[in-house]
N, C-alpha and C positions, 0 to 999 in steps of 0.2 A: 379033469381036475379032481382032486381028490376030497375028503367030505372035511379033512381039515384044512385044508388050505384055501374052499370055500365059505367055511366057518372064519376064518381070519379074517378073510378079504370083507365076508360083509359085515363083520365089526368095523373093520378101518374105515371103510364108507359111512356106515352110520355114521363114526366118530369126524370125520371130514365133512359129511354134509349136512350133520346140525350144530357143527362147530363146537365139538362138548370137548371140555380139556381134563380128556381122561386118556386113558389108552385101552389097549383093548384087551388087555389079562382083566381088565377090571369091569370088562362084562361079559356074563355069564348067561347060559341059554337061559336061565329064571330069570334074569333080566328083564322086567316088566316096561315097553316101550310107553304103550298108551295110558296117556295120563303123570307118566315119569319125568317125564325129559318139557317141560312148557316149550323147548324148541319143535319137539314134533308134533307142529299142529298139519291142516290139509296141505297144504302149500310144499312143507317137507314130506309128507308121505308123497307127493306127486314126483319130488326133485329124486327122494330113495329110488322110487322104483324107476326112472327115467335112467340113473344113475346102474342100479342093478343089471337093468335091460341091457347098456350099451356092456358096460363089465363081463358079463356071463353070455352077451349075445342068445337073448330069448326073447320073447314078445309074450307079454302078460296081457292075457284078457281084461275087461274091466269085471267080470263076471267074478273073477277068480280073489280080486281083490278087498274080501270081508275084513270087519274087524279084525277077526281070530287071525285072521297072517298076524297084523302088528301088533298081536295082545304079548308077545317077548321077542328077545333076541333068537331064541329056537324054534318058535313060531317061523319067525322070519329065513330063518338059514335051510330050515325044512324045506320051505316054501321052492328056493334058491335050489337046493339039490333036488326037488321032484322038478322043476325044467332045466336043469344041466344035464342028469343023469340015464 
């Protein structure tokens, strides 16, 4: 899978699994998740990456899983293409 079509995918997931009504041109890897969005508290970071895991087919350590993944959307996508790639 390619590093934009991974990039999409896991905006539309965000966008689908904290139910934000936006779309996804409308975030940006500076897109600041934690603290941004009042829907992604612990509960939604569990259902993303539960979500991610099955999408990209990878198993995330819990070790792996710091703040700094979800401090943005490029955080996150980074994250996403070091275990697809």
């Amino acid at each position: 899978m390619s590093n934009a079509s991974i990039s999409e995918t896991t905006k539309q997931l965000l966008i689908d699994t904290l139910s934000l009504s936006m779309s996804a041109e409308e975030l940006s890897e500076d897109t600041p998740l934690l603290g941004n969005f009042p829907e992604f508290d612990s509960m939604a970071i569990v259902a993303v990456v539960t979500q991610l895991e099955e999408t990209f087919e990878f198993t995330a350590e819990d070790d792996e899983l710091s703040a700094e993944v979800f401090e943005t959307v490029g955080s996150l996508i980074t994250f996403v293409e070091n275990h697809t790639n």
